[in-house]
Every structure is written in C-alpha cells, then in structure tokens.
Backbone of each chain as ProteinMPNN parsed JSONL, in Angstrom:
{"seq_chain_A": "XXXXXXXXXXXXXXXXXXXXXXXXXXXXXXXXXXXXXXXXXXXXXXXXXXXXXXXXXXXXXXXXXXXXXXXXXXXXXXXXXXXXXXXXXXXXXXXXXXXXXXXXXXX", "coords_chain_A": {"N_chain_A": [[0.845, -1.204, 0.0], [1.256, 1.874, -0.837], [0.591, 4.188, -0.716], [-0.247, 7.248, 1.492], [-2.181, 9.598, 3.887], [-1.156, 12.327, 5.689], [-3.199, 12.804, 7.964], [-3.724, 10.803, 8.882], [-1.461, 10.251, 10.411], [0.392, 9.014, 13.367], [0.975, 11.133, 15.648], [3.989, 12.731, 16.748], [5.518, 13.697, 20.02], [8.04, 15.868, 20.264], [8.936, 18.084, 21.662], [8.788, 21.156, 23.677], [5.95, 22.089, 21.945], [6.913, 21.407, 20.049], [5.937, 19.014, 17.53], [6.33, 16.193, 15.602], [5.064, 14.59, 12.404], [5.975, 11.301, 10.986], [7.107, 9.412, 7.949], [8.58, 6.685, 6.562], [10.362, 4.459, 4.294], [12.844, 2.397, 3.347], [15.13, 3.772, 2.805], [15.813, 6.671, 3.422], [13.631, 8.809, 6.139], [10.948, 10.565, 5.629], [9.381, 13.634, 6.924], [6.862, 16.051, 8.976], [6.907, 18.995, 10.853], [5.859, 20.549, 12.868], [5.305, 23.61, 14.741], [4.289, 25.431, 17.632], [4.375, 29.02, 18.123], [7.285, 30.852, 19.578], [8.168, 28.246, 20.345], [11.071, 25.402, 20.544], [13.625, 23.516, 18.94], [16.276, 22.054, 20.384], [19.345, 22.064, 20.674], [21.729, 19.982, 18.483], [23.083, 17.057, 16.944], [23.103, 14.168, 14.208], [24.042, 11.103, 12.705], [22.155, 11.104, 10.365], [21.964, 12.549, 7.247], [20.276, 15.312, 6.45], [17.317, 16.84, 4.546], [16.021, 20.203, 4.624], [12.852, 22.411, 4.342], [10.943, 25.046, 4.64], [7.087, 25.255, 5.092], [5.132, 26.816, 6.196], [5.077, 29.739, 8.491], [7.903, 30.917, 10.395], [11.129, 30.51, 10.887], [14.328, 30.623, 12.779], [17.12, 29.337, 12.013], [20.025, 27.79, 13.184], [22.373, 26.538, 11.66], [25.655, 24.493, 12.016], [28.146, 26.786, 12.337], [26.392, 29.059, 11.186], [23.42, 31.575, 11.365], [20.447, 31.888, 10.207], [17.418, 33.353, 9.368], [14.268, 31.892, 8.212], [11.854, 31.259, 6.219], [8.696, 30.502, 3.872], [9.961, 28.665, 1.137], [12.728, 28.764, 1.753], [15.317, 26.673, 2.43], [17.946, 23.986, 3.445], [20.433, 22.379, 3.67], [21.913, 19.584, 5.595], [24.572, 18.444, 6.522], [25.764, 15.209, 7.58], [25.973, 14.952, 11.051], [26.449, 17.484, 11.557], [25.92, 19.998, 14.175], [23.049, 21.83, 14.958], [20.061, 23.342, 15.402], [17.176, 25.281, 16.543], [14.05, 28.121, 16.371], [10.976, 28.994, 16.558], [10.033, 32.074, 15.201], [7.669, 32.93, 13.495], [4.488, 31.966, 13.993], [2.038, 29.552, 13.822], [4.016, 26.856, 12.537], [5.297, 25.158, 9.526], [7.13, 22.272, 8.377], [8.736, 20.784, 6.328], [11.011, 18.247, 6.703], [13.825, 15.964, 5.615], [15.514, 12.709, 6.307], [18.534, 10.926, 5.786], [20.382, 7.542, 6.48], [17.128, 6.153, 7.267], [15.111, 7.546, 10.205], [15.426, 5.611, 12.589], [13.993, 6.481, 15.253], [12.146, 7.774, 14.794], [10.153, 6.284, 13.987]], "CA_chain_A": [[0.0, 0.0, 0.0], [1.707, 2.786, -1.279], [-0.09, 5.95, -0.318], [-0.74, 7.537, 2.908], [-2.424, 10.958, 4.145], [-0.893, 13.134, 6.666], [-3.993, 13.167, 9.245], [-3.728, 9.298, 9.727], [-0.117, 9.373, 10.635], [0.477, 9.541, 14.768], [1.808, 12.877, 15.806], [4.851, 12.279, 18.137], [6.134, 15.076, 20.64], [9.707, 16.106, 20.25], [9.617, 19.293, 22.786], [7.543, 21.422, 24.027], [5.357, 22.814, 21.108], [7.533, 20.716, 18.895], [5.511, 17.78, 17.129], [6.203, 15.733, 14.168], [4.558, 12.939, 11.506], [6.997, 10.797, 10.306], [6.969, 8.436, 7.302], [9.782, 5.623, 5.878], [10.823, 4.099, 3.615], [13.465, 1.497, 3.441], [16.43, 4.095, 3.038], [14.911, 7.826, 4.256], [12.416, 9.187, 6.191], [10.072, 12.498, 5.237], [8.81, 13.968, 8.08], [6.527, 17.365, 8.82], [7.579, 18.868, 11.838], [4.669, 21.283, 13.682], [6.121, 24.272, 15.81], [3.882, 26.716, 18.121], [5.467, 30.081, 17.76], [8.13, 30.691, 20.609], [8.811, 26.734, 20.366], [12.317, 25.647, 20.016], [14.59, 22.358, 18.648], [17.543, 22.268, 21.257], [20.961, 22.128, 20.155], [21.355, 18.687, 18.575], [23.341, 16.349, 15.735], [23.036, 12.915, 14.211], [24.186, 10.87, 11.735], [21.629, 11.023, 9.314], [21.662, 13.645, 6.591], [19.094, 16.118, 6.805], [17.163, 18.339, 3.81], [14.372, 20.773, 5.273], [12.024, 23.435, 3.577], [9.818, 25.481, 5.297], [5.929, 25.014, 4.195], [4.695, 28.209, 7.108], [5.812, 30.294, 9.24], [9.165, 31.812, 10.366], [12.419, 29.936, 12.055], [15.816, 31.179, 13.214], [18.231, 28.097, 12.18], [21.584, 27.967, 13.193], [23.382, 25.146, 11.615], [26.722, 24.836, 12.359], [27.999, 28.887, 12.93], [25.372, 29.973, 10.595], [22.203, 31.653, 11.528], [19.24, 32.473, 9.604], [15.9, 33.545, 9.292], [14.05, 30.749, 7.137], [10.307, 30.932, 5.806], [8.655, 29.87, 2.994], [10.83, 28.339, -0.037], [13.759, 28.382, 2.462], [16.079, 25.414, 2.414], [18.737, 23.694, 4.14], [21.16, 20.598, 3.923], [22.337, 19.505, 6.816], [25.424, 16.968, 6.146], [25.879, 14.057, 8.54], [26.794, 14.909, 12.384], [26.981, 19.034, 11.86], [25.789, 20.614, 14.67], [21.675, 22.468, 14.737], [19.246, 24.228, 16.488], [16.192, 26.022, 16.093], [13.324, 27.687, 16.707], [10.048, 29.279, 15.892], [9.887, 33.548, 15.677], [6.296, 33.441, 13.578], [3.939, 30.508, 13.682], [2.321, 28.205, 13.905], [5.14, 26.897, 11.366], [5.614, 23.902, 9.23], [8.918, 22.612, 8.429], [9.314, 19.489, 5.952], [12.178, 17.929, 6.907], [13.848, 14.488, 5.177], [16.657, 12.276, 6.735], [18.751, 9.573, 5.215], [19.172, 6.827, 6.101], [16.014, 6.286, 7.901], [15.284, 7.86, 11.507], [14.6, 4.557, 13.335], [14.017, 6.71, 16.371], [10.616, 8.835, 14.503], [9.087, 5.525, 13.638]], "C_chain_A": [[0.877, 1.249, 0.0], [1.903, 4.155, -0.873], [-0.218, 6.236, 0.868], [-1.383, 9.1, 3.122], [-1.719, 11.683, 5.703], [-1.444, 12.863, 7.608], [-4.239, 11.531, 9.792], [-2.507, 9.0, 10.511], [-0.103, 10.047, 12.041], [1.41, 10.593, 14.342], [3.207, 12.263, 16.692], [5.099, 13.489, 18.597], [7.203, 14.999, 20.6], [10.105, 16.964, 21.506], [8.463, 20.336, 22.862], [6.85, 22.421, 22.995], [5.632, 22.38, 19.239], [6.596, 19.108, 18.158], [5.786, 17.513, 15.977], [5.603, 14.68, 13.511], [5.601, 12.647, 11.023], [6.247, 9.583, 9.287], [8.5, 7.948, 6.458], [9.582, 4.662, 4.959], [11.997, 2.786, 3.945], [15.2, 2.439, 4.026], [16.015, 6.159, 3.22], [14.042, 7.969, 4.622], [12.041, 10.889, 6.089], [9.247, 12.699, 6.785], [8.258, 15.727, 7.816], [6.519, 17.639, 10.534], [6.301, 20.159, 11.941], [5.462, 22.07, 14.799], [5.303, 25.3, 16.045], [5.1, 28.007, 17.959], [5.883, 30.578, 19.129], [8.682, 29.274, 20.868], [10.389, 26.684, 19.701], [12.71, 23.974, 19.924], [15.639, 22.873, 19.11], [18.434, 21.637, 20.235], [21.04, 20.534, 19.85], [22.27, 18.008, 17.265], [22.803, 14.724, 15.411], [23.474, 12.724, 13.063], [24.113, 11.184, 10.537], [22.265, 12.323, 8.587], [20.537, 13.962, 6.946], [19.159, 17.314, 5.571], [15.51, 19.023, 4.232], [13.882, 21.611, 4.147], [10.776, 24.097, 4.609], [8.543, 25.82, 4.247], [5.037, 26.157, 4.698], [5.654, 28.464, 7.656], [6.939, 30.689, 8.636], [9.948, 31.103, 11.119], [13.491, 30.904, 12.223], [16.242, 29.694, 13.453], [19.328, 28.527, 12.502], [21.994, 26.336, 12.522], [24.656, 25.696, 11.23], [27.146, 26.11, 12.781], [26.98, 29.624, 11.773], [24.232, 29.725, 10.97], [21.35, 32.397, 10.589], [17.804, 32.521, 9.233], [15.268, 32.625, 8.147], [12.467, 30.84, 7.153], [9.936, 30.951, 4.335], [9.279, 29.839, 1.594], [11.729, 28.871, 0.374], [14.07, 27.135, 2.557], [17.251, 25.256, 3.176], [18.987, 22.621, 4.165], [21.777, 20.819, 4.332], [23.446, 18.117, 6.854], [25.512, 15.89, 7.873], [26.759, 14.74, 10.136], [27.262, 16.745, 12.442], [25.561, 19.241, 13.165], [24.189, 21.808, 14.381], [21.151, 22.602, 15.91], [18.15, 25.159, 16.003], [14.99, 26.344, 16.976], [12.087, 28.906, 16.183], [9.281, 30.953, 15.663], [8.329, 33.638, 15.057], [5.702, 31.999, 13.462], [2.413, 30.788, 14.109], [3.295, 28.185, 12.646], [4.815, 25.419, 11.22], [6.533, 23.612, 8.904], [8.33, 20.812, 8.118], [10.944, 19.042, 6.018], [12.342, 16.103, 6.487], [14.994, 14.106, 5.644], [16.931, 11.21, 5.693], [19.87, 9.348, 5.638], [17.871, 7.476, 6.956], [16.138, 6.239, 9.895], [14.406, 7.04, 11.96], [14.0, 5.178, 15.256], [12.217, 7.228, 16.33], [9.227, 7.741, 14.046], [8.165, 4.731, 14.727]], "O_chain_A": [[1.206, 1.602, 1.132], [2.858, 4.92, -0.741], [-0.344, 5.219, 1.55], [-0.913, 9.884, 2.297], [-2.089, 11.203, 6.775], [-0.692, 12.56, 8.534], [-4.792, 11.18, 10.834], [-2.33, 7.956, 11.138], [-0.422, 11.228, 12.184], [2.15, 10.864, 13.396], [3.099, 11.167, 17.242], [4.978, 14.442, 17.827], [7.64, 13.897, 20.933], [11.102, 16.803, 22.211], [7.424, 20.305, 22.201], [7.144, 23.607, 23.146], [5.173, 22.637, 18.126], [7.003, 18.06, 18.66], [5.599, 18.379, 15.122], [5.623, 13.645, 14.177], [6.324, 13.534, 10.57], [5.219, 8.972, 9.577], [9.29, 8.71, 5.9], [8.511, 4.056, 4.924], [11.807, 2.239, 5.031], [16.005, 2.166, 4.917], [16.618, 6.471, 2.193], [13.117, 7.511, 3.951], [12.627, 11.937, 6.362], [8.67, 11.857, 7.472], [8.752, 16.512, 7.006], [6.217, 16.773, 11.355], [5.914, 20.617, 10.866], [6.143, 21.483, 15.639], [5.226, 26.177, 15.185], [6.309, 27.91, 17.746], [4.965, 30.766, 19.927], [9.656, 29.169, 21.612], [10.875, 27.409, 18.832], [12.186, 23.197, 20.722], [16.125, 23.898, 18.634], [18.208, 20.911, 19.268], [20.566, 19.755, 20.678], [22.038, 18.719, 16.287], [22.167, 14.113, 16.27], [23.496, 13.639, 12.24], [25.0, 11.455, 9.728], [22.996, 13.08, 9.227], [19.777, 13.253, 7.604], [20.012, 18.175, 5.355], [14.373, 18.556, 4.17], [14.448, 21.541, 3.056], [9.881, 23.462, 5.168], [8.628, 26.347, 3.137], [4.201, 26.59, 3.904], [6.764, 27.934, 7.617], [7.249, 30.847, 7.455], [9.499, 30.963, 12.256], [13.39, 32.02, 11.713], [16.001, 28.982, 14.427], [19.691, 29.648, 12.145], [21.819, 25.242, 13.059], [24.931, 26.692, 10.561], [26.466, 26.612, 13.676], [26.985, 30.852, 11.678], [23.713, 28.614, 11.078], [21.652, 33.543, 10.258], [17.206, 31.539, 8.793], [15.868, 32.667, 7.073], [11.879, 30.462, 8.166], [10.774, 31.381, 3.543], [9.18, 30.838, 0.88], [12.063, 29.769, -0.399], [13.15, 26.348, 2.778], [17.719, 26.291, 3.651], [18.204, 21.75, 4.541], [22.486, 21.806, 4.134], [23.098, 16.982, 7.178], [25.244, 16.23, 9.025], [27.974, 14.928, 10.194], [28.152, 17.203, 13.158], [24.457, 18.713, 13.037], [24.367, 22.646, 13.496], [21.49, 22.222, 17.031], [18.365, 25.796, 14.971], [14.636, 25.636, 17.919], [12.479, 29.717, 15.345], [8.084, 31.074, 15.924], [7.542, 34.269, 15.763], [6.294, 31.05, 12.949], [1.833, 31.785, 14.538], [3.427, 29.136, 11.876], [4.35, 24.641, 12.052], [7.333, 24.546, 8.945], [7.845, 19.974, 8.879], [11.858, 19.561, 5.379], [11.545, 15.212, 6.782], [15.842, 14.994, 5.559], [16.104, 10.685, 4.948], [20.705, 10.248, 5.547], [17.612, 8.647, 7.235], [16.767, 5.488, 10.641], [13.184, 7.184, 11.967], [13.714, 4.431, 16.191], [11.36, 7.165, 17.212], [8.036, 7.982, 13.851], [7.207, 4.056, 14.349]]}, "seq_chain_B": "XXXXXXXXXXXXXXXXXXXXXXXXXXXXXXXXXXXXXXXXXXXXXXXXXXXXXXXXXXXXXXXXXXXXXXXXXXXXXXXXXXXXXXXXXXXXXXXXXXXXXXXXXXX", "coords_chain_B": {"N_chain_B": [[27.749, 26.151, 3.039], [24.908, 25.945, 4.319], [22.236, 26.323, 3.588], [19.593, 27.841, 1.241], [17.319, 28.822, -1.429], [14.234, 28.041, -3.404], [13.434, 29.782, -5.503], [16.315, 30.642, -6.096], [16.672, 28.292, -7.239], [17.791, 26.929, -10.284], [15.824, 25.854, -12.983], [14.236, 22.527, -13.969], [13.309, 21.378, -17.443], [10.873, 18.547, -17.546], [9.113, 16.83, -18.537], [6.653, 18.639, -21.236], [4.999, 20.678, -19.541], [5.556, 19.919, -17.249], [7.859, 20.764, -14.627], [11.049, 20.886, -12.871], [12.722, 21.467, -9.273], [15.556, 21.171, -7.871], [17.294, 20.004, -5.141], [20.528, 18.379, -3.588], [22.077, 16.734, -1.276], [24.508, 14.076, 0.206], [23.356, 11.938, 0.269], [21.05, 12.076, -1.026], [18.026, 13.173, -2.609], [16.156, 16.204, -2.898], [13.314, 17.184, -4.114], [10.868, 19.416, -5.627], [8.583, 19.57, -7.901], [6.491, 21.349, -10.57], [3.783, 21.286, -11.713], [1.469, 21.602, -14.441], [-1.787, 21.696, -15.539], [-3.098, 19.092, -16.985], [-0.855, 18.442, -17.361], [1.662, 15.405, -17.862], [3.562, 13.105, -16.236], [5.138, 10.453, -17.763], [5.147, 6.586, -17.516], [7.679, 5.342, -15.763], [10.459, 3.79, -13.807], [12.788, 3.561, -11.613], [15.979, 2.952, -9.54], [16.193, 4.081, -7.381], [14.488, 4.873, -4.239], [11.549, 6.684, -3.218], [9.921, 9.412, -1.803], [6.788, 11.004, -1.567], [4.888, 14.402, -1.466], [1.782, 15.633, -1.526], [1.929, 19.36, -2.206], [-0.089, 21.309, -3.548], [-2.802, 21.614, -5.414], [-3.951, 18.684, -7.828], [-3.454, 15.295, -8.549], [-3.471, 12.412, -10.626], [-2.432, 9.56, -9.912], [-0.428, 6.286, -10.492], [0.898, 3.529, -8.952], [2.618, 1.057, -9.119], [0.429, -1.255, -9.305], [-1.974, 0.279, -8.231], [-4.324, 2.847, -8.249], [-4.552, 6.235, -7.323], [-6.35, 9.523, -6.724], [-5.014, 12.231, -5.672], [-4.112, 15.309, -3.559], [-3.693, 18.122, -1.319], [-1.803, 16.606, 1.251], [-1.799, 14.194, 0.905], [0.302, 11.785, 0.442], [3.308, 9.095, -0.555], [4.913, 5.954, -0.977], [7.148, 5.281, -2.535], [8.612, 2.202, -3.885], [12.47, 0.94, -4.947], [12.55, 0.59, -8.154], [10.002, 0.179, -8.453], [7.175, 0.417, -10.589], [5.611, 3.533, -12.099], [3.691, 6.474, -12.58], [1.96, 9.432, -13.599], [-0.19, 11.762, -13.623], [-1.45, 15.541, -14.007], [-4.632, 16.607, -12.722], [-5.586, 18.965, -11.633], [-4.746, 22.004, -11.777], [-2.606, 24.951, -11.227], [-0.291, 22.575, -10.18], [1.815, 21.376, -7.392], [4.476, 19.397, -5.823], [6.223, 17.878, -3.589], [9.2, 15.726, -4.088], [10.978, 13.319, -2.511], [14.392, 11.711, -3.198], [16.385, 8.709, -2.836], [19.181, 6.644, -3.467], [20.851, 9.623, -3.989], [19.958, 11.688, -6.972], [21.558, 12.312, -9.605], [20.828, 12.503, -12.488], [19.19, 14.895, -12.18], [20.782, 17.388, -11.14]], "CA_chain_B": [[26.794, 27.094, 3.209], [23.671, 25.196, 4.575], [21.05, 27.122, 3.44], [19.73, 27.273, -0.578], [16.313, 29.58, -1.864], [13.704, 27.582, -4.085], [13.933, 30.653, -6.215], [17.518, 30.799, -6.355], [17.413, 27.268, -7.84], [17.394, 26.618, -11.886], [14.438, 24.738, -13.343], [14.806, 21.819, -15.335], [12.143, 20.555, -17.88], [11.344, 16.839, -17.804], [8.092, 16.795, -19.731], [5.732, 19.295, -21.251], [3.825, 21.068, -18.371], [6.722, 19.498, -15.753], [9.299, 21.391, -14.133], [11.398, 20.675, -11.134], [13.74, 22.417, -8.851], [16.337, 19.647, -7.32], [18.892, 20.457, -4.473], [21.202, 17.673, -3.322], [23.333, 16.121, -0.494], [25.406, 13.266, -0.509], [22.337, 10.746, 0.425], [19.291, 12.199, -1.28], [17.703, 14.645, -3.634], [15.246, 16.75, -2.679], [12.855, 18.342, -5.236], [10.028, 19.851, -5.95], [7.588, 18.697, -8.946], [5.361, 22.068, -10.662], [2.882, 20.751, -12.752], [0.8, 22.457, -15.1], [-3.107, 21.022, -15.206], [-3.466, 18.423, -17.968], [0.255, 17.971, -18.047], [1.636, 14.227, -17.128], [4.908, 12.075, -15.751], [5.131, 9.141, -18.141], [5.531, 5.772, -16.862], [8.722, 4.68, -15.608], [10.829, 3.459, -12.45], [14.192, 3.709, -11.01], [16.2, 2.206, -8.601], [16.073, 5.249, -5.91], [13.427, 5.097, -3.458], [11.064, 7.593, -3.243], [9.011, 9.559, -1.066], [6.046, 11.934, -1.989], [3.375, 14.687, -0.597], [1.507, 17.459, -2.466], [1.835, 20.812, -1.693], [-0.454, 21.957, -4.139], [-3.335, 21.02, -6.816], [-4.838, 17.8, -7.405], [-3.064, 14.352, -9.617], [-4.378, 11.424, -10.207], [-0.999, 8.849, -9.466], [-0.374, 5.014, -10.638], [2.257, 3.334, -8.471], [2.691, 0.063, -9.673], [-1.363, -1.555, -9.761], [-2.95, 0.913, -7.878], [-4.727, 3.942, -8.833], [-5.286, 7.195, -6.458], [-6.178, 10.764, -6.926], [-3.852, 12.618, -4.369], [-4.145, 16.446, -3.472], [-2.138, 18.131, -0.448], [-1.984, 15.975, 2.235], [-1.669, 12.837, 0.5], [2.029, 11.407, -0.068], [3.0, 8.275, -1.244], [6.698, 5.805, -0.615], [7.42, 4.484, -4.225], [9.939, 1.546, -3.156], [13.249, 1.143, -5.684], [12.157, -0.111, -9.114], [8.65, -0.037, -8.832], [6.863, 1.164, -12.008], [4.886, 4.51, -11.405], [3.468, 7.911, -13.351], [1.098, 10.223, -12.936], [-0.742, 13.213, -14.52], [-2.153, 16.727, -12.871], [-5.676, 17.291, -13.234], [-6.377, 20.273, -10.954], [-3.15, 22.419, -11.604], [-1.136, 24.01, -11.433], [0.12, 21.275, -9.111], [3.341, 21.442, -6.952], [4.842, 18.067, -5.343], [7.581, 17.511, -2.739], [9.514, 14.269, -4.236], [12.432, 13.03, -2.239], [14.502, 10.436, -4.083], [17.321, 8.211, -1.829], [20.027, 7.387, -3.484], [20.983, 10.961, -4.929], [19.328, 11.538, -8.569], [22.274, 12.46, -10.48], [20.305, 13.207, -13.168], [18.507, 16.078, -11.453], [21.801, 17.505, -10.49]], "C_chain_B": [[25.571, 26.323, 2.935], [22.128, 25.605, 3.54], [20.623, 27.391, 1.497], [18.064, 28.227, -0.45], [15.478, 28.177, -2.721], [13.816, 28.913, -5.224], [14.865, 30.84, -6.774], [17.378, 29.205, -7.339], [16.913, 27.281, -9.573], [16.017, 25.476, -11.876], [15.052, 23.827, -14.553], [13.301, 20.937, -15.248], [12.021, 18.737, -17.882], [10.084, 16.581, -18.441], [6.732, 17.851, -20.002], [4.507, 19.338, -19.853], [4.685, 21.143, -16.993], [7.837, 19.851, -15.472], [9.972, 21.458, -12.815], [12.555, 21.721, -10.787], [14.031, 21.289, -8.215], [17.69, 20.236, -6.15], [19.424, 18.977, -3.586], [22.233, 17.562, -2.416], [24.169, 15.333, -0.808], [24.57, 11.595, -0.541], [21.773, 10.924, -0.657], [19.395, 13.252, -2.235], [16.448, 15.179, -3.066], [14.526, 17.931, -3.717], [11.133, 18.272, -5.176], [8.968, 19.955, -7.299], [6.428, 20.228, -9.124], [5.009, 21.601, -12.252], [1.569, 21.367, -13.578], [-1.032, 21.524, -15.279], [-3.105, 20.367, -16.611], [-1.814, 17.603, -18.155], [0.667, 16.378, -16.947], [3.291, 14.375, -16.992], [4.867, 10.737, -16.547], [5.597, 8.009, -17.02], [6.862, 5.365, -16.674], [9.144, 4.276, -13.994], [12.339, 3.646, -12.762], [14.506, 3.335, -9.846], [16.083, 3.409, -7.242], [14.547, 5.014, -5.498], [12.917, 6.504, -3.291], [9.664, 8.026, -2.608], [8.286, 10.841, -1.443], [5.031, 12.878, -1.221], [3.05, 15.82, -1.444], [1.428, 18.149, -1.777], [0.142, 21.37, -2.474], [-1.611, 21.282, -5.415], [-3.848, 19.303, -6.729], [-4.218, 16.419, -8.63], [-3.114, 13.16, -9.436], [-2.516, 10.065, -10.429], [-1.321, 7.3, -9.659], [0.75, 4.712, -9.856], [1.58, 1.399, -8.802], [0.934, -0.718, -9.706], [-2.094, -0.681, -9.106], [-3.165, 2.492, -7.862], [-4.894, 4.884, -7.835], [-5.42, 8.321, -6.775], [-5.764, 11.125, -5.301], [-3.98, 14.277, -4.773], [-3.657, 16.571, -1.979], [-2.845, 17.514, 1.234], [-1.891, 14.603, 2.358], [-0.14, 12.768, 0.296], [1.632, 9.53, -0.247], [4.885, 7.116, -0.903], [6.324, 4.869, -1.597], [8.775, 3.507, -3.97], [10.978, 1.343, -4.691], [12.5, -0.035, -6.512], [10.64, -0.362, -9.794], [7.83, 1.287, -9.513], [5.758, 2.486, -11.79], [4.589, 5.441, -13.002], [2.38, 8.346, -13.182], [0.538, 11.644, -13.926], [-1.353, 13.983, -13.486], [-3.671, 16.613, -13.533], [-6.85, 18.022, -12.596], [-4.987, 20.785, -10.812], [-3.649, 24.199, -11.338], [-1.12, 23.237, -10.114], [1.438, 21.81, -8.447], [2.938, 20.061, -6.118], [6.258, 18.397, -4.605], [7.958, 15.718, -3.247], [10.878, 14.655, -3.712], [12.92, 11.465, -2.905], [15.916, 9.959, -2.61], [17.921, 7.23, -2.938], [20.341, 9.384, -3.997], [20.749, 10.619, -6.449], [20.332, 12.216, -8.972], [22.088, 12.984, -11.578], [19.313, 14.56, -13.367], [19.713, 17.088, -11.586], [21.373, 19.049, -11.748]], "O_chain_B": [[25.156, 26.035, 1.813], [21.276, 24.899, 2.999], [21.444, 27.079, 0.634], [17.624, 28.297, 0.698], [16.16, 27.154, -2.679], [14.757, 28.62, -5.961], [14.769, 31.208, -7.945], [18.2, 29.145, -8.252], [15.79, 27.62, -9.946], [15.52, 24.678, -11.08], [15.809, 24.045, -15.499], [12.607, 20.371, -14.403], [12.902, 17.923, -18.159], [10.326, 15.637, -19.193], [5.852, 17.917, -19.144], [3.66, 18.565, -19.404], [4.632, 21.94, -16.057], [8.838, 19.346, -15.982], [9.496, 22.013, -11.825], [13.139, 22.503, -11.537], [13.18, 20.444, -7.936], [18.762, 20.757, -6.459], [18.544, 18.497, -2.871], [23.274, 18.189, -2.618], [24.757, 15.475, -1.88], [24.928, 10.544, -1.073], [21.864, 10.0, -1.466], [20.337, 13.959, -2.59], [15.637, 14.31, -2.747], [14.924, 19.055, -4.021], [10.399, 17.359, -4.798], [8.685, 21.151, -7.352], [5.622, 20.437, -8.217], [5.582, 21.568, -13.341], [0.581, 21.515, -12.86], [-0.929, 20.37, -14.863], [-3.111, 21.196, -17.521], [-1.577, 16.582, -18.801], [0.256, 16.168, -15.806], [4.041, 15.263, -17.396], [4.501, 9.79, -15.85], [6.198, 8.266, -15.977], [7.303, 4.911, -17.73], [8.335, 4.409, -13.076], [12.901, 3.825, -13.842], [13.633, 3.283, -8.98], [15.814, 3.015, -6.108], [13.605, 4.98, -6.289], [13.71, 7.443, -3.225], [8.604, 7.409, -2.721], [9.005, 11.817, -1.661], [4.318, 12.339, -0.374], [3.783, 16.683, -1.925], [0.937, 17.938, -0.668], [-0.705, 21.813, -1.698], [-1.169, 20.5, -6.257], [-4.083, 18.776, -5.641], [-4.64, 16.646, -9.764], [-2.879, 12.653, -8.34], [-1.733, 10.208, -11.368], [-2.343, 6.885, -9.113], [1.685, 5.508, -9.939], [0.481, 0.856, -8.692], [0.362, -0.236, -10.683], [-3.266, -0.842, -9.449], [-2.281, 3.272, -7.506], [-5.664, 4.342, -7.042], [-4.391, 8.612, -7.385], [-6.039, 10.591, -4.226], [-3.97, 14.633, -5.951], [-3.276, 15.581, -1.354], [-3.799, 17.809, 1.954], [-1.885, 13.92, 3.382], [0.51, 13.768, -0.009], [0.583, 8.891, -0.17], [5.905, 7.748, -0.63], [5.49, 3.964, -1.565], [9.885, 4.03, -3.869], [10.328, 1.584, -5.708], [12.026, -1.086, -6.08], [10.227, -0.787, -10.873], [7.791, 2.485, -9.232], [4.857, 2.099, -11.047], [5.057, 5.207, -14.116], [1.617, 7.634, -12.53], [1.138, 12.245, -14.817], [-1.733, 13.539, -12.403], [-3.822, 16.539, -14.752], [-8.077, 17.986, -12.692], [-4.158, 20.304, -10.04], [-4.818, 24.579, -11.281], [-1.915, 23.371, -9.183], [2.075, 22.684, -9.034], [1.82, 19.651, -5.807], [7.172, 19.077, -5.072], [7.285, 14.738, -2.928], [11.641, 15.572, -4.017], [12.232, 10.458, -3.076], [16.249, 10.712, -1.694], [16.956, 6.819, -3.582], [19.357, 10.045, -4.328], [21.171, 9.627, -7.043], [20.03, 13.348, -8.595], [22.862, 13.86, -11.962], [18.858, 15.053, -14.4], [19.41, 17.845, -12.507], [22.128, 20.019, -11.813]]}, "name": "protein", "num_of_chains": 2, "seq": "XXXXXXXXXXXXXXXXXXXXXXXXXXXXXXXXXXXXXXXXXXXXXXXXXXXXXXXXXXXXXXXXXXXXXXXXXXXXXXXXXXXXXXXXXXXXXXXXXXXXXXXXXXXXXXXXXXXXXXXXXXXXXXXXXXXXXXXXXXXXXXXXXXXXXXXXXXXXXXXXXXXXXXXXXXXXXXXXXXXXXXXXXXXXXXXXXXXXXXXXXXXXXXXXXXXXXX"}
C-alpha cells in the first residue's frame, strides 16, 4: 500500500510545542515537523543527513555557525553529524524535513 | 553554506507542463515537482526510493497496480524499481519528491 495521508499518521512530541509525523521508507524518512510560535529544537546532531524546507511560518536556524531567518521556499542541507538548532519567531510553522538513512528513532 | 532559496534554484524541464527544482546532499535529492493542469509524468521506475506529498493542486498517481487521486496531504513511498506515473488534473500542481540514493540526473 503505497499511499498515505498526513492526518492518519500519529503525531509524536519532540519538545515542548515541537511535534512531528513521520513516514519511511526502506532508506529515508520524510517527516513534517509542527512548531507553536516561541517553540524551540535544542541544540542537537546525528548521523543522518538532513534536507528541510519550510511550508509556514518563520524559524531562526543555526546550523553549524550559521544563523538564519528561514520561511517559505527556504532550504537547508544539513550533512551528517553538523551541529543544529532552532526555533520558531512566527507561527504556527511547518517545516518538511527528510533524513537519510532512515530515523529509526521517529518511527 | 547550509542554506539554498527555491527561487535561487534553476528549473529543469522533464516533460511538457513538468518542471522541477532539485537540491542535493550526498544521500538524497530533494525536489520539488510544478505541474501544469493536464500535463503528465510518463511511466517509468528507477532504482532510488522515493518519497512523496503534495503541496499543491490535485493528480491522479499510478504506483505500480494501484490507482489514487492525491491532493495536499496525501504522499505516497514508491519503493526502488517499482513502475509509477502520474498526470495533474487540478493544476497548477506542486509536489515535494524526495529520491534516496541521490538523482544524479537532477543535479
């Protein structure tokens, strides 16, 4: 089964205001990440790669020593194990974000 | 330098009506699919896995036997090899497709 919709997929909490849907694959997962406005993603790396896009709203990323203001048709690749942080100046915000491989932690 | 515009990026045609914007790590591709209303995706497959969600518009999607119309909120995980294509027919359309390995031919 192939297909899926957004409003079937559990929410998970990340932090406080922070929620995301996740979906996988074999070798990435897509995820949409949900941020009240004043919400924040603490300081954080991992493995995976990471490419985002903001779909609302307004962030303040820092990855690695760069910070910047990011809203819609803003982008960002995030290579393996650099250094991030974020968090939400207008919102509610959406924020597609894709890892690879797959984040066995979001499933 | 993390960070990348959808604007800033070139467009490249891949069939009457279909134009993507593609930005790349060292995993994945991440692109964006704008589709004009009537215009299609012939059938084909490739070994990259692939994960889908509309932003935008309304297309009716074959992934290997089964048929769905998909508008935003729907996505879709096309596993490597399996035969797919698709046409818009409530455009224009936009699509988030992530591919895993990196599409090369995007590039």
């Amino acid at each position: 089964m192939p297909f899926f919709n957004l409003n079937d997929l559990n929410s998970k909490n990340l932090a406080d205001g922070v929620t995301i849907k996740a979906v996988s694959g074999e070798k990435m997962t897509m995820t949409v990440f949900y941020l009240t406005e004043g919400s924040a993603v603490p300081e954080h790396s991992h493995p995976h790669e990471q490419i985002g896009t903001v779909l609302k709203g307004t962030l303040e990323l820092i990855i690695g020593n760069e910070t910047r203001l990011v809203s819609e048709g803003d982008g960002w690749v995030i290579p393996s194990d650099v250094v991030h942080k974020g968090h939400c100046v207008e919102g509610p915000a959406e924020v597609m974000e894709v890892f690879a491989p797959v984040r066995e932690d979001y499933a």
